[in-house]
Each structure stands twice: as C-alpha cells, then as structure tokens.
Backbone as CSV, one residue per row, in Angstrom:
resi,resn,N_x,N_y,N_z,CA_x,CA_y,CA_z,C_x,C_y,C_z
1,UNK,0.812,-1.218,0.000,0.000,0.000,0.000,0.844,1.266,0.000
2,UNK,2.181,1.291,0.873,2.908,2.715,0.544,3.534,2.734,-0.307
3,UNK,3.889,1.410,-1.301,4.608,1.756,-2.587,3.772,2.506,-3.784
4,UNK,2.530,1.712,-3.941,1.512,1.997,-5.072,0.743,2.969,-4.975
5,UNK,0.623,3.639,-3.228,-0.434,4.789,-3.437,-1.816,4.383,-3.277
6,UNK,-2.338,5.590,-2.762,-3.737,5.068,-2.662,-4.910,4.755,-4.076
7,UNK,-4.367,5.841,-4.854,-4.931,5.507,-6.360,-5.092,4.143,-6.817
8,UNK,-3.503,3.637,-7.054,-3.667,2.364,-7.745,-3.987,1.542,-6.731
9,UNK,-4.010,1.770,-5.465,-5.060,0.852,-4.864,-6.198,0.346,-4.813
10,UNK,-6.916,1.233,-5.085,-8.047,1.498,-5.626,-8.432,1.023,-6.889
11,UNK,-7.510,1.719,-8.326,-7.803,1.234,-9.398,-7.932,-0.479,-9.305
12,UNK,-6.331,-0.959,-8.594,-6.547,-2.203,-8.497,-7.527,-3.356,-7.857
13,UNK,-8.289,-2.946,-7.100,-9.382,-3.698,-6.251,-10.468,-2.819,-7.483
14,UNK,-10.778,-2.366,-7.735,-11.721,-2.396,-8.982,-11.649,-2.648,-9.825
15,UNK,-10.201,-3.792,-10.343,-10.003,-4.215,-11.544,-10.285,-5.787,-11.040
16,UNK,-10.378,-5.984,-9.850,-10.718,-6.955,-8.746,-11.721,-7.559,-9.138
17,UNK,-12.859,-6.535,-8.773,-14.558,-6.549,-9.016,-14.781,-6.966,-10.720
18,UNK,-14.243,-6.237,-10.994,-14.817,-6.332,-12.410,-14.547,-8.008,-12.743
19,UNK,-13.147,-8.106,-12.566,-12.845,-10.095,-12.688,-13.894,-10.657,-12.262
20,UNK,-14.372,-10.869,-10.935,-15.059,-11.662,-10.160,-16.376,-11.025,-11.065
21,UNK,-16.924,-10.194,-11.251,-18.414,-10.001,-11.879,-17.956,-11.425,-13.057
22,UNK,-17.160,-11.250,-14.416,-16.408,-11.460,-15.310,-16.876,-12.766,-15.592
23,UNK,-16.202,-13.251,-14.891,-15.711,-14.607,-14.777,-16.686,-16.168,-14.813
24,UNK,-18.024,-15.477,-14.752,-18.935,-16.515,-14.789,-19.031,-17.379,-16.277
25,UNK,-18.545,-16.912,-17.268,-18.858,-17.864,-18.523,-17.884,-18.621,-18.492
26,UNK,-16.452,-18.344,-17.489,-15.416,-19.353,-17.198,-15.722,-20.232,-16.545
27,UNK,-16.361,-20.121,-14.941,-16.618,-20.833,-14.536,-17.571,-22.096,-14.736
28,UNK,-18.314,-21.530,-15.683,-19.558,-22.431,-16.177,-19.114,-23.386,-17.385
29,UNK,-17.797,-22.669,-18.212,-17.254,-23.691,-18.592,-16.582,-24.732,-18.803
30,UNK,-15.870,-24.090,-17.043,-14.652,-25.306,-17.067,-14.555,-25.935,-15.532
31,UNK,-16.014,-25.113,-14.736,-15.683,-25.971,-13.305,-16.906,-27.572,-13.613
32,UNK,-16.243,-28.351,-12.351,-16.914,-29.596,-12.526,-17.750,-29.702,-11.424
33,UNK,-18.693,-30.863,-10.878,-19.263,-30.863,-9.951,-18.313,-31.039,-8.844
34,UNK,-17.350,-31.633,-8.682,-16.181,-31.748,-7.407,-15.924,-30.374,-7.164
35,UNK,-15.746,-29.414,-8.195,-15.433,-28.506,-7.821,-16.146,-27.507,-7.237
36,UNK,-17.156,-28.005,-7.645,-18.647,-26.833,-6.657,-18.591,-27.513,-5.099
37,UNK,-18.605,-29.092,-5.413,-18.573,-29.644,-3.924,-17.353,-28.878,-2.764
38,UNK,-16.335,-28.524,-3.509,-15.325,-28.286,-2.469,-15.817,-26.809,-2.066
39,UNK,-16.035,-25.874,-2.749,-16.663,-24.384,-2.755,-17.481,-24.416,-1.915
40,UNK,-18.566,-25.493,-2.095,-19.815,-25.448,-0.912,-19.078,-25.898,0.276
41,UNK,-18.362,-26.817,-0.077,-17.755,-27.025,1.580,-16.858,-25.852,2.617
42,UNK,-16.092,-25.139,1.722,-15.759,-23.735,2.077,-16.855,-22.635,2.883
43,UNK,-18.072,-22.637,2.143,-18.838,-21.401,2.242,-19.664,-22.334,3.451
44,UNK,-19.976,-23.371,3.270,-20.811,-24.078,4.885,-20.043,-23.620,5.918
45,UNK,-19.019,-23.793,6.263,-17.767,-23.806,7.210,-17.625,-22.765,7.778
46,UNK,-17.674,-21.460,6.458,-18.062,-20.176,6.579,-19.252,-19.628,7.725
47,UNK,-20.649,-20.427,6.692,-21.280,-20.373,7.224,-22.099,-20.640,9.039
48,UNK,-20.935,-22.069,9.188,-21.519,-22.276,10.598,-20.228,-21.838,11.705
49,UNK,-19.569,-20.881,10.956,-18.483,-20.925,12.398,-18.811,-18.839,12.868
50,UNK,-18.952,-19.068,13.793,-19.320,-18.493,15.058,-18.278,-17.203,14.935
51,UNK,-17.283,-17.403,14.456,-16.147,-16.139,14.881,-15.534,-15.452,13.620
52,UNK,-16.951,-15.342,12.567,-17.006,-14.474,11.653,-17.204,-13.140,11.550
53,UNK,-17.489,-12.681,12.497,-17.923,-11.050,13.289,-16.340,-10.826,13.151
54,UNK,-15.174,-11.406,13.159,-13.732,-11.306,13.354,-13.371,-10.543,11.929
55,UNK,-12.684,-9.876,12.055,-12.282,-9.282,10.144,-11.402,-10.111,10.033
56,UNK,-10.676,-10.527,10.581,-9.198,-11.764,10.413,-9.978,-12.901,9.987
57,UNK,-11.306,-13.619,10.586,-11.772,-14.433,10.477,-12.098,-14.398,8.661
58,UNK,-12.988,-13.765,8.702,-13.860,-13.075,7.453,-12.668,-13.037,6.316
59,UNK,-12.121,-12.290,6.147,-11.037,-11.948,5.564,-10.124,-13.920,5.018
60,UNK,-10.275,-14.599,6.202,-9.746,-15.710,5.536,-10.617,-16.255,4.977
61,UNK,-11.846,-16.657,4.898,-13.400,-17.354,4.095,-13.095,-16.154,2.833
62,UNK,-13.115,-15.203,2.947,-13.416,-14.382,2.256,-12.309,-14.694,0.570
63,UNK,-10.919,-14.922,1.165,-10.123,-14.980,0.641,-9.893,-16.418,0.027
64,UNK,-10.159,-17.747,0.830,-10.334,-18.803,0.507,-11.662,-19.084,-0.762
65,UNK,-12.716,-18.805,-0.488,-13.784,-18.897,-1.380,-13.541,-18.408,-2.779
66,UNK,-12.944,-16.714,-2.460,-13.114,-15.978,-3.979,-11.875,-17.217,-4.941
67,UNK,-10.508,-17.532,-3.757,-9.782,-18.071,-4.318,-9.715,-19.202,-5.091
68,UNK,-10.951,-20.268,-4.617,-10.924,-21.200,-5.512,-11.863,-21.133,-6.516
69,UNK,-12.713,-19.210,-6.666,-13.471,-19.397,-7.781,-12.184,-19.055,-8.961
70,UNK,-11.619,-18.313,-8.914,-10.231,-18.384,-9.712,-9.648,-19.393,-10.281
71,UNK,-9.393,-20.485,-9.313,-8.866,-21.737,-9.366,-9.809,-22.877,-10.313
72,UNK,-11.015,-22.411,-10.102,-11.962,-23.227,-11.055,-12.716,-22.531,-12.507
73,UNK,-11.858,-21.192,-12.224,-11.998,-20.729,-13.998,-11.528,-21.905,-14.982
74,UNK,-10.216,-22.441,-14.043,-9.199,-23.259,-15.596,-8.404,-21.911,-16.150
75,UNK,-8.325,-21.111,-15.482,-7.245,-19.984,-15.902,-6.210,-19.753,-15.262
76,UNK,-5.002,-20.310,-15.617,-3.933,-20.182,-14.657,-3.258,-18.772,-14.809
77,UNK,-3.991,-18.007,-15.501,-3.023,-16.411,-15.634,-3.989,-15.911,-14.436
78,UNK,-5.098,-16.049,-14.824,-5.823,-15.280,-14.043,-5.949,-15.543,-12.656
79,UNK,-5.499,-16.986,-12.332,-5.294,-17.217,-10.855,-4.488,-16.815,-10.494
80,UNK,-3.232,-16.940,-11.011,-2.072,-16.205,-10.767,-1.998,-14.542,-10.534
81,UNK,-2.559,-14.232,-10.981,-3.227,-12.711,-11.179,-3.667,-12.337,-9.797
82,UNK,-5.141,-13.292,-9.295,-5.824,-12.910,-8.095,-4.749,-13.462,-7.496
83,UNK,-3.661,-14.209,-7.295,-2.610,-13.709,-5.939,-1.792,-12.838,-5.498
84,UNK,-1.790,-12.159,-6.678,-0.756,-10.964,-6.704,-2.011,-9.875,-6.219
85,UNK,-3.172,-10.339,-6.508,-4.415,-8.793,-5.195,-4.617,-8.990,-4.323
86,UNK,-4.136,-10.609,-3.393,-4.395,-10.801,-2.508,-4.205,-9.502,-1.587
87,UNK,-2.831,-9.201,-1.308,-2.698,-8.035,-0.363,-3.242,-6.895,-0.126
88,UNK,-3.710,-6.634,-1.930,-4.781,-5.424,-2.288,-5.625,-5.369,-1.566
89,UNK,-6.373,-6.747,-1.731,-7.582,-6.961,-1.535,-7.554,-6.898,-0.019
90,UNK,-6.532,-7.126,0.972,-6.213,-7.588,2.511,-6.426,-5.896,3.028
91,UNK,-5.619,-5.368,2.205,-5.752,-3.894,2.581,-7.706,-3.110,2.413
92,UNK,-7.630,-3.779,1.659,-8.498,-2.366,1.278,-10.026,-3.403,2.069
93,UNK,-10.330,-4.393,2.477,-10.887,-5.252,3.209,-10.701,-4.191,5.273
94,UNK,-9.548,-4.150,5.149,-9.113,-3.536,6.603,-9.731,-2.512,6.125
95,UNK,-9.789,-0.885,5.515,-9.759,0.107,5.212,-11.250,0.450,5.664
96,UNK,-12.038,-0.902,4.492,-13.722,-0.898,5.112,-14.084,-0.587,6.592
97,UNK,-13.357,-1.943,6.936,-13.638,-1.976,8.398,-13.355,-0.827,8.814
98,UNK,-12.704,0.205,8.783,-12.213,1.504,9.898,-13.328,2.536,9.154
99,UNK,-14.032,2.244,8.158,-15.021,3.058,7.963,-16.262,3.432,8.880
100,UNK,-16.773,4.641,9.404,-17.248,4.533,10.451,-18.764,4.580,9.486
101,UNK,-19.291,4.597,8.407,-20.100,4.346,8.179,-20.339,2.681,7.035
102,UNK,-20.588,1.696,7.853,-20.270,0.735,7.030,-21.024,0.487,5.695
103,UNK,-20.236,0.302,4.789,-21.217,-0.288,3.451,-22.265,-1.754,3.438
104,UNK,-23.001,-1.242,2.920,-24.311,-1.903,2.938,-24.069,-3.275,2.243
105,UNK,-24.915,-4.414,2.988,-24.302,-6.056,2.535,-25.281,-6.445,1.848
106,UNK,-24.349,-6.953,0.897,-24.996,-7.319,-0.167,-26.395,-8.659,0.146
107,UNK,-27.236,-8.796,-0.684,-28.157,-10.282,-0.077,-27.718,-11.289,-0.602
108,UNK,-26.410,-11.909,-1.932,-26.187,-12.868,-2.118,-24.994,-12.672,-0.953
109,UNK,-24.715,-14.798,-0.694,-24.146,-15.019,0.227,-23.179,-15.889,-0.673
110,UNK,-22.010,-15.954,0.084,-21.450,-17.299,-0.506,-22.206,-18.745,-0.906
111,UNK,-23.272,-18.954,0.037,-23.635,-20.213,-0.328,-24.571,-19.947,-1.276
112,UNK,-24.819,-19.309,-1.844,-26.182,-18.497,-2.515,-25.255,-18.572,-3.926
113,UNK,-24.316,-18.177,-3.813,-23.304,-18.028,-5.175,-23.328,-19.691,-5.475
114,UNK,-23.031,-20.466,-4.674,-22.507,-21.911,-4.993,-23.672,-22.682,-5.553
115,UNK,-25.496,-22.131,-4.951,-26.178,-22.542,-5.826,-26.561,-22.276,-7.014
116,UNK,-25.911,-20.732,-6.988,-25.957,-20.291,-8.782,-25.107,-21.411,-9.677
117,UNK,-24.078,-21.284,-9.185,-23.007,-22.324,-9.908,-23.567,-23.665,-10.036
118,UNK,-24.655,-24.335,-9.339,-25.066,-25.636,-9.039,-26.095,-25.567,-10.149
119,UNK,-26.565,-24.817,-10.496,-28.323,-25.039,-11.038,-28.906,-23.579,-11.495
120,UNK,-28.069,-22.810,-11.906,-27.844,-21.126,-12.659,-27.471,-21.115,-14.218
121,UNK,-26.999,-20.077,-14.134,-26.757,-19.707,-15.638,-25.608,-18.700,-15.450
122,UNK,-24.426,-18.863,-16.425,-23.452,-17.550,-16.318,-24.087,-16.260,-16.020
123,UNK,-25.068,-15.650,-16.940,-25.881,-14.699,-16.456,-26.363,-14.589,-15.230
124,UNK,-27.028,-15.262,-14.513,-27.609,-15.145,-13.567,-26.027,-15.229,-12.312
125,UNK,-25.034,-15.942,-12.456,-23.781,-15.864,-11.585,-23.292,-14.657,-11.777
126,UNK,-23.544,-13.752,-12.859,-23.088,-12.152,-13.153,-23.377,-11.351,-11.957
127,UNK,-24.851,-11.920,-12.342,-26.081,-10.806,-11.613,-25.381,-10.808,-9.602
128,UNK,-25.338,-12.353,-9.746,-25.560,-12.841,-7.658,-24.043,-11.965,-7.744
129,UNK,-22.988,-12.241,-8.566,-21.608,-11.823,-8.334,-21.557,-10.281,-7.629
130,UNK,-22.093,-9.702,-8.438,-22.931,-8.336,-8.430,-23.250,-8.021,-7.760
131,UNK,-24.247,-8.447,-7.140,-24.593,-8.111,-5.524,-24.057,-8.876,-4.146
132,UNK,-23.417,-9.705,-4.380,-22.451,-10.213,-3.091,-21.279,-8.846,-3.218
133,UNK,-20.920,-8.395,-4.373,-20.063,-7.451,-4.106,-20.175,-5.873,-3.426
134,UNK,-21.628,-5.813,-3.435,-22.345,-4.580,-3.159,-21.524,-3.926,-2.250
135,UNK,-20.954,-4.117,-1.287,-20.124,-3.456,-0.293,-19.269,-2.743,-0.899
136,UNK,-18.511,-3.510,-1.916,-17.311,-2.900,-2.370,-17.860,-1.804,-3.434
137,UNK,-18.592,-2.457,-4.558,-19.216,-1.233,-5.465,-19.898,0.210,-4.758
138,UNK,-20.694,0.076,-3.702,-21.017,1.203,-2.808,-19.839,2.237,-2.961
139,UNK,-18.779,1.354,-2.604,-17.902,2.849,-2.354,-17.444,3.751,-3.931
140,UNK,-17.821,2.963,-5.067,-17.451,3.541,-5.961,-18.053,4.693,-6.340
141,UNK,-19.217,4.716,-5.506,-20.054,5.888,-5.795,-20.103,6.596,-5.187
142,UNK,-18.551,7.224,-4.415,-18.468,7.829,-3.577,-17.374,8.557,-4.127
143,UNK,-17.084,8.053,-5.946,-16.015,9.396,-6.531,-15.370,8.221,-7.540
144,UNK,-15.051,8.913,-8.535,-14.036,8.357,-9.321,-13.275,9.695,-10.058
C-alpha cells in the first residue's frame, strides 16, 4: 500500500470486481461438480463458524472462497493474477472496516453463489456476483 499509493489501490481492487463479476462464462465452462462440492464445503464452514464477526476471520473465508473461484476458472493467468491482489484486496478489506459508516451487505451469500453455480446460468452468476459485491461497489459511488 505505501509503494503503489492510494490511487492504484483502488484502481486495483476495482479491476478486482470487475474479474469476479467477469468470470462466470469461465466458470460455467470449465468448473466440474467436485469442484462446486469443495466451494460449498468452504462457504458451509463459513457459514456455521461463530467467529465471523472477526475481520481476520472473514477476511480468511473471504479470501479462501473468492480463491478457488479463480482456481476453477481453468485460468492459470488469471489465478495467478488474483494472488498478486491478494494483499490489495487484505488492505483495502481492513480500510472498510475503519469506515465509520459501514457499506451496505450485499443479499447474495457465498452459499447463494454456490447454488448459482449448481443449477444457474453464467448470467444469472453475473447478476448474484454483483450483488455479493455490493459493499465494495457502494464505495465507488463515492467518486471516481
């Protein structure tokens, strides 16, 4: 974060969003059912553990999940890619949090995404992508 500035911080976690919106005609073409199974098993885990109120907590589901939707594009640039935002993404994840007015949560959930992927349509994984991200897009409308 003090090498790149706050700009390309920014630019870069919105080049973030845009991937993850993106990425659904990948996923639909090259993930398998094992691979949704392991995703759902991620986002349950997510789901039933107790010490998600934690940003450390959050921040690792958070980071694990998006990570193996990457991993199940079948795009090894582009996975490679989302590790090099990991930190981006670590930062600007903290940044939220110290916001004293928090951004508004989105209604898709991780497990909500995994049934798009189960029984959806690339389109319709656009759309849920879209609004699981709502937190982050909020702030875009706060200046460019």
């Amino acid at each position: 974060p003090n090498i790149l500035g706050a700009n390309a911080m920014k630019d870069i976690f919105e080049l973030r969003l845009v991937l993850e919106v993106g990425m659904g005609d990948l996923l639909f073409a090259c993930c398998t059912p094992k691979d949704i199974d392991a995703l759902e098993q991620v986002a349950k885990k997510e789901a039933n553990d107790p010490k998600t109120s934690s940003l450390k907590v959050r921040l690792n589901y958070e980071i694990e999940f998006h990570s193996k939707l990457y991993e199940m594009s079948g795009n090894d640039t582009l996975t490679r890619f989302q590790n090099m935002l990991l930190p981006i993404f670590n930062y600007m994840m903290e940044e939220e949090a110290k916001l004293e007015k928090k951004p508004e949560k989105g209604n898709v959930s991780h497990l909500d995404l995994v049934e798009t992927l189960r029984n959806g349509t690339p389109a319709q994984f656009r759309e849920n992508m879209r609004e699981h991200l709502t937190p982050h897009y909020s702030r875009l409308s706060t200046g460019c």
